[in-house]
C-alpha positions as CSV (number, residue, x, y, z in Angstrom):
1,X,240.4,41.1,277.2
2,X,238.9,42.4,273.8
3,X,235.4,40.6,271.9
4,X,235.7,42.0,268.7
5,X,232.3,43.9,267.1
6,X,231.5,40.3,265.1
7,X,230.5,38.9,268.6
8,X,229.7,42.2,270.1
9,X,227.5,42.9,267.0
10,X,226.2,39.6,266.7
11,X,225.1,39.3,270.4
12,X,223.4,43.2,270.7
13,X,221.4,41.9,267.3
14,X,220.1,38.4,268.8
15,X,219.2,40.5,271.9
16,X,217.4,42.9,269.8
17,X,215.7,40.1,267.7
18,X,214.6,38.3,270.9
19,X,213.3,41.5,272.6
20,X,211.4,42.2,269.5
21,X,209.6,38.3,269.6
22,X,209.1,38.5,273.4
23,X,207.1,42.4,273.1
24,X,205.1,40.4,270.4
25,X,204.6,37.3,272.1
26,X,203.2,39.2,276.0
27,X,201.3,41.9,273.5
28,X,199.0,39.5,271.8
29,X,199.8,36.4,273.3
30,X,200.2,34.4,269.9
31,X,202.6,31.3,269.8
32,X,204.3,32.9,266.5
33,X,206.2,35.6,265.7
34,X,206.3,37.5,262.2
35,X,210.2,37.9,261.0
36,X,211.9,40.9,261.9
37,X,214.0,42.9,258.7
38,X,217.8,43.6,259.2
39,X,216.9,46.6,258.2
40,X,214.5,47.4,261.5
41,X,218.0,45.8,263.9
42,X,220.1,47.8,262.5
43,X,218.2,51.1,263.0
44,X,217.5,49.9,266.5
45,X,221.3,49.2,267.3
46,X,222.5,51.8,265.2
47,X,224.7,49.0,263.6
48,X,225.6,49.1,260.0
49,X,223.0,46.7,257.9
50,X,225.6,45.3,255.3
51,X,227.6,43.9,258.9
52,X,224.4,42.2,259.8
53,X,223.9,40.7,256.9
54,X,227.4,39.3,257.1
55,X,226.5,37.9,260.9
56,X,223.3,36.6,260.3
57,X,224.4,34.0,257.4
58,X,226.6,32.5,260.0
59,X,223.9,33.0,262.4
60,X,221.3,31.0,260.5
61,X,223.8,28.1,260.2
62,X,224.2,27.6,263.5
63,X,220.5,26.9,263.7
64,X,220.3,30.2,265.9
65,X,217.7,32.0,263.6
66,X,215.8,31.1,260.8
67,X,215.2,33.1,257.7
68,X,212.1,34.1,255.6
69,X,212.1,35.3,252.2
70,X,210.2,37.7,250.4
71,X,208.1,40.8,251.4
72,X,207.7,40.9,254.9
73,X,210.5,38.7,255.3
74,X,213.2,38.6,257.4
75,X,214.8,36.5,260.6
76,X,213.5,34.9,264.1
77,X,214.4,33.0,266.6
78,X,215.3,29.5,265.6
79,X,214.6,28.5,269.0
80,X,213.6,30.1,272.0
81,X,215.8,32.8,273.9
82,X,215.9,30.9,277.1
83,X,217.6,27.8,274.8
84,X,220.5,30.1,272.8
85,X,223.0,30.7,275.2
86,X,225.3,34.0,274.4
87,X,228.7,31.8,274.1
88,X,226.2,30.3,271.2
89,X,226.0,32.9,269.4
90,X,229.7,34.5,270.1
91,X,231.0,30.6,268.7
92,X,228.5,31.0,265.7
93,X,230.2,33.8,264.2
94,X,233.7,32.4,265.0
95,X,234.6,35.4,267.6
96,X,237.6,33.4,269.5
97,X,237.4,34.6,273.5
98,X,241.2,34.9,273.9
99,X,243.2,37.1,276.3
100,X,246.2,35.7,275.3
101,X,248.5,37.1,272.4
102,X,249.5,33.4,271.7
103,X,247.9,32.3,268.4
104,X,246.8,28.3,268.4
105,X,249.8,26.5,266.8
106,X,252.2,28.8,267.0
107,X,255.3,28.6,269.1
108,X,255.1,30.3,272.5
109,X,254.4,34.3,273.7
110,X,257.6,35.8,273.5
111,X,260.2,34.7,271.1
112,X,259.2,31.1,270.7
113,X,258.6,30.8,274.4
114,X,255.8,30.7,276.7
115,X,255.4,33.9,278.6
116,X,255.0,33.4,282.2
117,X,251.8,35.1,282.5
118,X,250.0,32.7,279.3
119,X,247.6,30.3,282.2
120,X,246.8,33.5,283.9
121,X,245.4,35.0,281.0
122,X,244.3,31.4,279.5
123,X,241.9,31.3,282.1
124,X,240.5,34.5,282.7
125,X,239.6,33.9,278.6
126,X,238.1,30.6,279.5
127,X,236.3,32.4,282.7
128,X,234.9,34.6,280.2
129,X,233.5,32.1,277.9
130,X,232.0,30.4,281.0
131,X,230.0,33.2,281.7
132,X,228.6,33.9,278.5
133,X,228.0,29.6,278.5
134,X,225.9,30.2,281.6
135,X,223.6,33.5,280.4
136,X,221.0,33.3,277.4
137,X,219.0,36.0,275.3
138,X,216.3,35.2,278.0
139,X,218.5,36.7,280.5
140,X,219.9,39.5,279.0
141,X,216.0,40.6,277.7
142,X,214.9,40.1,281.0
143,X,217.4,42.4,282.4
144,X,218.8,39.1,284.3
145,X,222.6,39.8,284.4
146,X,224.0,42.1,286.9
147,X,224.6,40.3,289.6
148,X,226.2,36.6,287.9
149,X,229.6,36.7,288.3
150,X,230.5,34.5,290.6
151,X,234.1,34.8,293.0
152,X,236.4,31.8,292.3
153,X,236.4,29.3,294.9
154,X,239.1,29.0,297.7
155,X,241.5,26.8,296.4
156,X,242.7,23.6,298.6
157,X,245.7,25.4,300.4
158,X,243.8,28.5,300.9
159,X,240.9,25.9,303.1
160,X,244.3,24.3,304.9
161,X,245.3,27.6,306.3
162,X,241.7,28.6,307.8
């Protein structure tokens, strides 16, 4: 399973923007937060700031952050980070979560066919997604994810035999 670095990228700068609003927000206890640059995320993630700027048009789009122009401008939270789920922002900058090599609309694995392994790694890309559905900015600022991941349940046959 790979997540390319527009979701990886995308998802370490959200988490840096909410960590940012939530220091402000315990600090002086005001309601509001003053944007944060590109500029300042990118030197704190050591990502590259023409990248971010791609991300965070697609970003803003998705009603994930909002944008403010001029000097002191920059980007916050569109809503708050217990709301914006990570799958939110992986789908807003169109990172599929596939661990399949079958393409949508195209013919099958191998040679036109379905391999035999496709719903094995169909679901571990859908277990993936589920995860990320289920953890938001919130959590990861709060240092609330070790621990999540959840063993599958016993399937019916497996209870029948017990």
């Amino acid at each position: 399973m790979r997540l390319s670095t527009r979701g990886r990228y995308a998802v370490m700068a959200m988490v840096e923007l909410a960590a940012r609003q939530d220091r402000v927000v315990k600090a002086a206890n005001a309601k509001s937060t003053p944007p944060v640059s590109l500029a300042e995320i990118a030197a704190a993630q050591m990502l590259s700031l023409a990248y971010l700027e791609q991300l965070f048009g697609p970003l803003r789009r998705a009603g994930l952050v909002a944008s403010a122009r001029g000097p002191g401008g920059g980007y916050r939270l569109a809503r708050p980070a217990e709301q914006i789920s990570i799958s939110d922002i992986v789908d807003a900058v169109d990172e599929p979560i596939r661990a399949t090599r079958c393409e949508d609309g195209a013919p099958g694995c191998i040679a036109g066919q379905r391999c035999i392994t496709h719903d094995l790694w169909a679901e571990l890309g859908e277990q993936i997604r589920l995860f990320l559905d289920g953890l938001t900015l919130q959590d990861v600022v709060q240092g609330r994810v070790l621990g999540r991941a959840v063993a599958p349940q016993p399937v019916a046959a497996e209870l029948t035999r017990v």
